[in-house]
C-alpha positions as YAML, in Angstrom:
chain: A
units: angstrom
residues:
- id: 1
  name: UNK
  ca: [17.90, -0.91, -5.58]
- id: 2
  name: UNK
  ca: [19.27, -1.68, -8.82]
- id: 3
  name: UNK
  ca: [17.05, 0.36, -10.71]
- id: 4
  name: UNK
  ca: [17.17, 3.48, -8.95]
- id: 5
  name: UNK
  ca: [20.82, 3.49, -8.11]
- id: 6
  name: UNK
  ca: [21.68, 6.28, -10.64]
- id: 7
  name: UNK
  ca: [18.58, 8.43, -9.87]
- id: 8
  name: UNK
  ca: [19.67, 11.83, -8.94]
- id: 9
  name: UNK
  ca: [18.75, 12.84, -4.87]
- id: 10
  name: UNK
  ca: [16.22, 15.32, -6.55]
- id: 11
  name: UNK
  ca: [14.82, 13.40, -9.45]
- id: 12
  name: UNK
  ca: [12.30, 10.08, -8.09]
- id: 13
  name: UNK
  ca: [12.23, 7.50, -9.67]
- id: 14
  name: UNK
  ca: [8.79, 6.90, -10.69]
- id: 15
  name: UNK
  ca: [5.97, 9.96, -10.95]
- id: 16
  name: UNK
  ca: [3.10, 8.08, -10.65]
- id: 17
  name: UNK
  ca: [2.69, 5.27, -7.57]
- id: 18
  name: UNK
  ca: [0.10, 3.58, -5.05]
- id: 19
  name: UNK
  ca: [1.46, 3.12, -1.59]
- id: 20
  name: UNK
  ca: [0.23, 0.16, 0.18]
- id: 21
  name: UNK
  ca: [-0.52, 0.53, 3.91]
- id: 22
  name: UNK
  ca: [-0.97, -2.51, 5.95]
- id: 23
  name: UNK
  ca: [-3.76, -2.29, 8.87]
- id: 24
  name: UNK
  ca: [-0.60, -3.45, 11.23]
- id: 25
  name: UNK
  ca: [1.38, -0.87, 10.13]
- id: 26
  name: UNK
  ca: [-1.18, 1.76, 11.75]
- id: 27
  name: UNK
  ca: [-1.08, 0.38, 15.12]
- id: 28
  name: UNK
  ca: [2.07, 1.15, 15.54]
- id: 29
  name: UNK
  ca: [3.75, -0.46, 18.42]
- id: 30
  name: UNK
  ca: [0.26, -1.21, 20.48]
- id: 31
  name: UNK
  ca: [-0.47, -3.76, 17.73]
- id: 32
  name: UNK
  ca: [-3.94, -3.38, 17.20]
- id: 33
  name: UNK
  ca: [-6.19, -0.42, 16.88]
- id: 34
  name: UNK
  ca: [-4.99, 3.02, 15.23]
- id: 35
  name: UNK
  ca: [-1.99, 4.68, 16.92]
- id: 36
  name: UNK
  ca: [-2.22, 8.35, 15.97]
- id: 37
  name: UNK
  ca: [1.34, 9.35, 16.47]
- id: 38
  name: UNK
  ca: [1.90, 6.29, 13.52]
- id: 39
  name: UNK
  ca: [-0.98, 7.91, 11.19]
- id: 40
  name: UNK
  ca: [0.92, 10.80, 11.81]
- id: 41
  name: UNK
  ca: [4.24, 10.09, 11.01]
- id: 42
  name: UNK
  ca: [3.14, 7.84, 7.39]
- id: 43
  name: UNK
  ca: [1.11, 11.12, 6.62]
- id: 44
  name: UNK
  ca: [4.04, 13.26, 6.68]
- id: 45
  name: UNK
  ca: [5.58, 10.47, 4.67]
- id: 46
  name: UNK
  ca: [3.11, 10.33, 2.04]
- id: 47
  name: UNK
  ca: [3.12, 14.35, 1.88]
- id: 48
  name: UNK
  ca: [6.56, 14.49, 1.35]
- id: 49
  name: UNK
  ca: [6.74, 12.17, -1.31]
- id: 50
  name: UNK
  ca: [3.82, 14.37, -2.64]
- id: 51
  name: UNK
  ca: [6.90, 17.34, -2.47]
- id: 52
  name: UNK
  ca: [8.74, 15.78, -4.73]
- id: 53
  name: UNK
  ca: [6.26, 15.94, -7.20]
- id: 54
  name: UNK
  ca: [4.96, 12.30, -7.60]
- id: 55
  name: UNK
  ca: [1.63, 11.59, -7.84]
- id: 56
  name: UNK
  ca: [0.28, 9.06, -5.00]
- id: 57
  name: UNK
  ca: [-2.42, 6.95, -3.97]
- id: 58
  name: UNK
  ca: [-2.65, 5.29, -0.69]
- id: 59
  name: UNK
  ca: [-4.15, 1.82, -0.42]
- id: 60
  name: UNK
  ca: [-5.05, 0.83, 3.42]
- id: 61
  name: UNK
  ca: [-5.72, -2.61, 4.91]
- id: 62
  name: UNK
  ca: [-7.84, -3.20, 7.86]
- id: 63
  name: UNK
  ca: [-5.98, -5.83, 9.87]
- id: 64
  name: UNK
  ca: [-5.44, -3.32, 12.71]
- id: 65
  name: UNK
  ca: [-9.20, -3.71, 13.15]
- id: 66
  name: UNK
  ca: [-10.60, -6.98, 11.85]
- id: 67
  name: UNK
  ca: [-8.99, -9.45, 9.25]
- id: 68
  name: UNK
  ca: [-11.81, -10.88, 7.16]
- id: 69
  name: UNK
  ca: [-10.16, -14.11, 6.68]
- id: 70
  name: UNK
  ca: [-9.48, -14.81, 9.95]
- id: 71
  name: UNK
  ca: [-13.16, -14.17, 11.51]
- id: 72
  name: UNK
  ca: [-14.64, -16.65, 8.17]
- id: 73
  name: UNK
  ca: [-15.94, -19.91, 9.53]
- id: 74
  name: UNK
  ca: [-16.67, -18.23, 13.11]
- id: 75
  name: UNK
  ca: [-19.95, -18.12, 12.62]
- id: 76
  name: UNK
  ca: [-19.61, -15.92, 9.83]
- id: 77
  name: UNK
  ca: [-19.57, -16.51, 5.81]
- id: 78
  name: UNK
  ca: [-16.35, -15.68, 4.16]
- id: 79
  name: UNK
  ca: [-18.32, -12.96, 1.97]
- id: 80
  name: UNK
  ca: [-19.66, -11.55, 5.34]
- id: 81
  name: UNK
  ca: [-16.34, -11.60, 6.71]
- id: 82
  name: UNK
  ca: [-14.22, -10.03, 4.05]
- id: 83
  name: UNK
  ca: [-17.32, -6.86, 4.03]
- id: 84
  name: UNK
  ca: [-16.50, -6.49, 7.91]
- id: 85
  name: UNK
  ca: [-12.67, -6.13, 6.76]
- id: 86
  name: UNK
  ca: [-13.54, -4.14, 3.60]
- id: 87
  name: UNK
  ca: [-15.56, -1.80, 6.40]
- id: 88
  name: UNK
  ca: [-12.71, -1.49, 8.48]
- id: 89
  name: UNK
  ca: [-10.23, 0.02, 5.80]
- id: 90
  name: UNK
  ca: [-12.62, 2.33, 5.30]
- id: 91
  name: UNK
  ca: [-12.08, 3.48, 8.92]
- id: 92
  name: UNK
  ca: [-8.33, 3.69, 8.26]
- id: 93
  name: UNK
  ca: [-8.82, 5.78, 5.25]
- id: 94
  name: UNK
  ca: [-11.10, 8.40, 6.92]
- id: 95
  name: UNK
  ca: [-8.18, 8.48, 9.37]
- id: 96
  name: UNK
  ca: [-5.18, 8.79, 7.05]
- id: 97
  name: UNK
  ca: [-6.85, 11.45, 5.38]
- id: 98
  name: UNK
  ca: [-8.12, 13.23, 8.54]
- id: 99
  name: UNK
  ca: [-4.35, 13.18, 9.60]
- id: 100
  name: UNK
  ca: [-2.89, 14.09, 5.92]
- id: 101
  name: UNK
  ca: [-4.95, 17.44, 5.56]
- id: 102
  name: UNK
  ca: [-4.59, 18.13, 9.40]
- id: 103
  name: UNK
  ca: [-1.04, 18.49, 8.25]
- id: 104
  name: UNK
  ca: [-2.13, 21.09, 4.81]
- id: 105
  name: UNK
  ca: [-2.18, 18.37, 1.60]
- id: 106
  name: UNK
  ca: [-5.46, 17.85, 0.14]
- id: 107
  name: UNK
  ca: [-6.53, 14.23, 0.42]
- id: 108
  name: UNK
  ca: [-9.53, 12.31, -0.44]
- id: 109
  name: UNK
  ca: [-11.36, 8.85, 0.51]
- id: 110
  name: UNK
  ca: [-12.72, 6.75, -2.04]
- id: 111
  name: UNK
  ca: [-14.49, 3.78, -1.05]
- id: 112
  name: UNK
  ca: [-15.44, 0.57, -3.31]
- id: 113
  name: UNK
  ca: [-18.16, 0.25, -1.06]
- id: 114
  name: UNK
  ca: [-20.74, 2.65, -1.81]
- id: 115
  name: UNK
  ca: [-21.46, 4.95, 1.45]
- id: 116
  name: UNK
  ca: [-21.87, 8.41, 0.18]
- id: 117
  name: UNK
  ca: [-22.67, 9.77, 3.50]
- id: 118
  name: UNK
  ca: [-19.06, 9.06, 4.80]
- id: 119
  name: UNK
  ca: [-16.73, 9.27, 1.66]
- id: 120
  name: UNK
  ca: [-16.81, 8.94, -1.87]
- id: 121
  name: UNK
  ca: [-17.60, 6.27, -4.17]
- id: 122
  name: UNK
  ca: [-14.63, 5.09, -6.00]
- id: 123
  name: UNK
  ca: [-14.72, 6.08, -9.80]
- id: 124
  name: UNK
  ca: [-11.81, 5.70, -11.69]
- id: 125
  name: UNK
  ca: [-12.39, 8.99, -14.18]
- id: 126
  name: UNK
  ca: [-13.19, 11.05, -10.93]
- id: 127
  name: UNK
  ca: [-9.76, 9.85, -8.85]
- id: 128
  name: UNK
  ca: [-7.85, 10.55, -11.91]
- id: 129
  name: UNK
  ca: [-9.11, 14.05, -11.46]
- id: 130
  name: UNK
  ca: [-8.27, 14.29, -8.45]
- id: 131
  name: UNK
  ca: [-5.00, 12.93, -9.19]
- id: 132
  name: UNK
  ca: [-4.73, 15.42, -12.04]
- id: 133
  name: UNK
  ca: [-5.31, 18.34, -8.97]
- id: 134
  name: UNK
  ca: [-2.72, 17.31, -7.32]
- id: 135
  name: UNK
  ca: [-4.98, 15.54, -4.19]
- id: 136
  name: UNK
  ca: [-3.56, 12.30, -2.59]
- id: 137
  name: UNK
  ca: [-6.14, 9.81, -3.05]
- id: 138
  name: UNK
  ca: [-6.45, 7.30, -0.34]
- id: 139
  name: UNK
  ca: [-8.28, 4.21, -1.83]
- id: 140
  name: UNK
  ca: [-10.47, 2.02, 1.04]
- id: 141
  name: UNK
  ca: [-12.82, -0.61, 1.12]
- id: 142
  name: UNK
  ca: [-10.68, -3.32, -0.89]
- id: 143
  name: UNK
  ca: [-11.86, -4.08, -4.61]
- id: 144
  name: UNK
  ca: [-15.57, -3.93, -2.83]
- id: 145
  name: UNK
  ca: [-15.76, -8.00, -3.76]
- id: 146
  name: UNK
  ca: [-15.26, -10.94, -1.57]
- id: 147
  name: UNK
  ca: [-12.35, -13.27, -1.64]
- id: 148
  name: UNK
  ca: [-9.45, -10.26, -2.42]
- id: 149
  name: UNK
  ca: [-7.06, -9.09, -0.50]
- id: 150
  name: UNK
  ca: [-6.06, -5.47, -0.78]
- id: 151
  name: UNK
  ca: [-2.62, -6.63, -2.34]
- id: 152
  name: UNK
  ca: [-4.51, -7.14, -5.40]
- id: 153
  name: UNK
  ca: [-6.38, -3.73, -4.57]
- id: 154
  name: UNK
  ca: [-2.97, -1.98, -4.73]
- id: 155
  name: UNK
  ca: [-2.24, -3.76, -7.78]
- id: 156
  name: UNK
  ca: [-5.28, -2.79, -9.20]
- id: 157
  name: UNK
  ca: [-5.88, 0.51, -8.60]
- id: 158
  name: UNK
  ca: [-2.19, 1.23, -9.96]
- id: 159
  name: UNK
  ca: [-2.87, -0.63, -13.50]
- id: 160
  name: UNK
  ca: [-6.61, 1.40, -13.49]
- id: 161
  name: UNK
  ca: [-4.76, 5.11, -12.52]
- id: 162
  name: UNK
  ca: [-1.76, 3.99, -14.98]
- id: 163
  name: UNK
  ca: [0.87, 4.09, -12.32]
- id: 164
  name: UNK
  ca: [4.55, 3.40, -12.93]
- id: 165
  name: UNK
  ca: [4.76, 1.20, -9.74]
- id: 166
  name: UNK
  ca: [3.11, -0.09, -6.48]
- id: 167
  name: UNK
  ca: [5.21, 0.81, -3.21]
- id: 168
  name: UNK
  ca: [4.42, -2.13, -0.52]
- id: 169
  name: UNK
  ca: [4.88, -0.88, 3.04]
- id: 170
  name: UNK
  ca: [5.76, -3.47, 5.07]
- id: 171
  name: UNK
  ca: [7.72, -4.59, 8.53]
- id: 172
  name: UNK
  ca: [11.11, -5.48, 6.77]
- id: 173
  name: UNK
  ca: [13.36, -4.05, 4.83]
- id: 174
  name: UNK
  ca: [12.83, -5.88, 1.63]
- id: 175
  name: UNK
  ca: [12.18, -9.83, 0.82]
- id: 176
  name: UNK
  ca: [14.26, -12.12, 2.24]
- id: 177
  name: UNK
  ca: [14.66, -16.04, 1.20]
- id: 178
  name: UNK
  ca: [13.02, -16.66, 4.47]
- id: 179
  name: UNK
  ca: [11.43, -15.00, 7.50]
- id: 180
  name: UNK
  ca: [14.38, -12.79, 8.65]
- id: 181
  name: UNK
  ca: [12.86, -12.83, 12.47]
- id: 182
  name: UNK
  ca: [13.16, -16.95, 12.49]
- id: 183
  name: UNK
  ca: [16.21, -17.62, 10.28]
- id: 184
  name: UNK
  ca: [19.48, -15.29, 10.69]
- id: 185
  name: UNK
  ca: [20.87, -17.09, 7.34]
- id: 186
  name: UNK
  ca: [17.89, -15.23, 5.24]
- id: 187
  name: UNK
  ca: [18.88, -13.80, 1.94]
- id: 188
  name: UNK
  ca: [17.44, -10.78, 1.22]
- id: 189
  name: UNK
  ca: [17.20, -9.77, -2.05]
- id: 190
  name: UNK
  ca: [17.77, -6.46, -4.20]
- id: 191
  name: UNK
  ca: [16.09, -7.34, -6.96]
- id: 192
  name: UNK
  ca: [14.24, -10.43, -8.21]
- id: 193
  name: UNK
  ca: [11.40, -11.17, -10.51]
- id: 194
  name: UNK
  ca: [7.94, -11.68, -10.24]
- id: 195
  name: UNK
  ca: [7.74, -15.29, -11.34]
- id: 196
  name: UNK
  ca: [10.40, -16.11, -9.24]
- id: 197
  name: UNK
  ca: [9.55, -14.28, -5.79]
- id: 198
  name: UNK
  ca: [5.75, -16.40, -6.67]
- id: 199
  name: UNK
  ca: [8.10, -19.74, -7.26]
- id: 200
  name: UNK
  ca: [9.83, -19.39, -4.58]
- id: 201
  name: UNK
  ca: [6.51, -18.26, -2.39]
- id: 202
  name: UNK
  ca: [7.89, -15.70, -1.04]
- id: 203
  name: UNK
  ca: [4.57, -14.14, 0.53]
- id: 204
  name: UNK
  ca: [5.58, -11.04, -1.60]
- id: 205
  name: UNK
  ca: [1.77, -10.81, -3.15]
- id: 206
  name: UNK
  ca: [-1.11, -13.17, -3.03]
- id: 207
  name: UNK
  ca: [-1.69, -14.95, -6.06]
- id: 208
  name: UNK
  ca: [-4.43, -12.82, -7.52]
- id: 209
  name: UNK
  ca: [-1.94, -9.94, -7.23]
- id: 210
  name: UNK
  ca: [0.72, -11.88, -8.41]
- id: 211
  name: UNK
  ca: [-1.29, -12.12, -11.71]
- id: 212
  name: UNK
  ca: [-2.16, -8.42, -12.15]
- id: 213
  name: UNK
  ca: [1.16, -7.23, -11.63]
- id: 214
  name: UNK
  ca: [2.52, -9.80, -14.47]
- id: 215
  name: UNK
  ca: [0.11, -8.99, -16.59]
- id: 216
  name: UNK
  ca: [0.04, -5.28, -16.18]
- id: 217
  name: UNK
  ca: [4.55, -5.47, -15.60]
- id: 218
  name: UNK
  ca: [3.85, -3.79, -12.43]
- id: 219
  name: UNK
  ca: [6.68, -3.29, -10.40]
- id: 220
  name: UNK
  ca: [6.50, -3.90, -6.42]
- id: 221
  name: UNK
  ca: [8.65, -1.92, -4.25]
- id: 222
  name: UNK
  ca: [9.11, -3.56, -0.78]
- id: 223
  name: UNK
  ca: [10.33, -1.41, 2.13]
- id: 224
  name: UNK
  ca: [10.07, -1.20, 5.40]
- id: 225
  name: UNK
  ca: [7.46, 1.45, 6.65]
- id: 226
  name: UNK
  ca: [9.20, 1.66, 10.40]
- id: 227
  name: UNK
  ca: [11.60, 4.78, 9.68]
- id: 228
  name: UNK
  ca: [10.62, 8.48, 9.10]
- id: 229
  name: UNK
  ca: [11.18, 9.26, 5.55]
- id: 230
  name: UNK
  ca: [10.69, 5.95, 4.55]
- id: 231
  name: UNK
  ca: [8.76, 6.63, 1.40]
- id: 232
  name: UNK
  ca: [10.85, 9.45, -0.02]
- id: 233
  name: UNK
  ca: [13.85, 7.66, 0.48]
- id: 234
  name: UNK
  ca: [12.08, 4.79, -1.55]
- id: 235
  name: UNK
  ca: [11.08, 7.46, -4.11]
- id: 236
  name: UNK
  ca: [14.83, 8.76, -4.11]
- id: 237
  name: UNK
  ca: [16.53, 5.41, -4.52]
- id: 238
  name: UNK
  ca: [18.47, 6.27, -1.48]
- id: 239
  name: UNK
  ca: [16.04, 3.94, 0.69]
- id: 240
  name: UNK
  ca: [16.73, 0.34, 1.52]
- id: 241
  name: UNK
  ca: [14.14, -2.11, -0.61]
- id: 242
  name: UNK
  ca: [13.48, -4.77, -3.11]
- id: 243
  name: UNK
  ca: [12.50, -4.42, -6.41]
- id: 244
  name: UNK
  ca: [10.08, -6.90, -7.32]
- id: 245
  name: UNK
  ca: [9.28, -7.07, -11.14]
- id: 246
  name: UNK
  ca: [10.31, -4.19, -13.30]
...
């Protein structure tokens, strides 16, 4: 990565981040559902990028579980949908964070949904507390709104706890010109800007998120989530990812 490619092995290169989780990312290799040895292994991730003293949030999706957009039109309203989805984030939050303390980091769940009887309610003032203790935050239940993905979640929740950059967890190594599964003549890219990963429709970010991260000059880290240590190596500028934006 171009930017962190003189950043020291001890010093990361940004102190303040969200981590976006994918819901397929925590089913590991069964592909749907939560695989606990997978929770397990991003948690020690996500505490050991806590080590280096960096500051991190955790957005989850709920694909693992339900996809909103795909179960619209079934029967089902969009806005009805998206709440199942939003609901079952929530249920990979509570997880993540069961699995991150298991393993002796504090950690909290903060929903958009309100549900006070399982987690907290997000409030900006009271994560930034907890980010100012030192707690790893792990953000659930989408923006709490219809019609937005938790791409733009991730995006927002780093502009609202004024984080230096938003560190996509993906399959893949980085973004590639194409998909790198399909075409073996893919170009994958170091570095490229936001305007032209969203010309070239790369699938980096949905468009919302696209938007906030121009706006805001969020940067968007893309790695691939699939090796232990991923995140720290990210954090390093020793790991293998695209910098989107910056």
């Amino acid at each position: 990565m171009a930017k962190t490619a003189s950043t020291s092995a001890s010093k990361p290169a940004y102190r303040r981040v969200i981590v976006k989780v994918s819901g397929e990312a925590l089913s590991g290799p069964e592909g749907f559902g939560i695989h606990q040895p997978t929770i397990d292994r991003i948690a020690k991730d996500v505490i050991a990028a806590r080590e280096l003293g960096v500051t991190l949030g955790v957005v989850v999706g709920g694909g693992n579980i339900l996809r909103g957009v795909k179960m619209s039109g079934k029967s089902l309203s969009r806005p009805t949908a998206d709440s199942m989805g939003m609901l079952a984030t929530v249920m990979n939050g509570l997880v993540l964070e069961a699995a991150i303390e298991r393993l002796g980091a504090p950690a909290r769940t903060m929903s958009a949904l309100n549900m006070p009887q399982v987690c907290e309610t997000y409030e900006r003032a009271r994560a930034l507390r907890h980010f100012e203790e030192n707690r790893i935050v792990v953000f659930a239940g989408g923006t709490g709104n219809p019609f937005f993905t938790t791409d733009t979640t991730a995006v927002l929740r780093a502009a609202e706890m004024e984080c230096n950059a938003v560190l996509k967890a993906t399959n893949v190594d980085g973004v590639y010109s194409a998909d790198p599964k399909k075409d073996p003549k893919a170009k994958r890219y170091d570095r490229i800007s936001l305007q032209e990963a969203f010309d070239r429709d790369l699938k980096v970010l949905d468009a919302t998120a696209f938007a906030l991260a121009r706006e805001n000059s969020m940067p968007i880290i893309v790695f691939s989530i699939q090796t232990a240590g991923a995140i720290e190596a990210v954090l390093r500028g020793t790991g293998r990812a695209t910098v989107v934006g910056g």
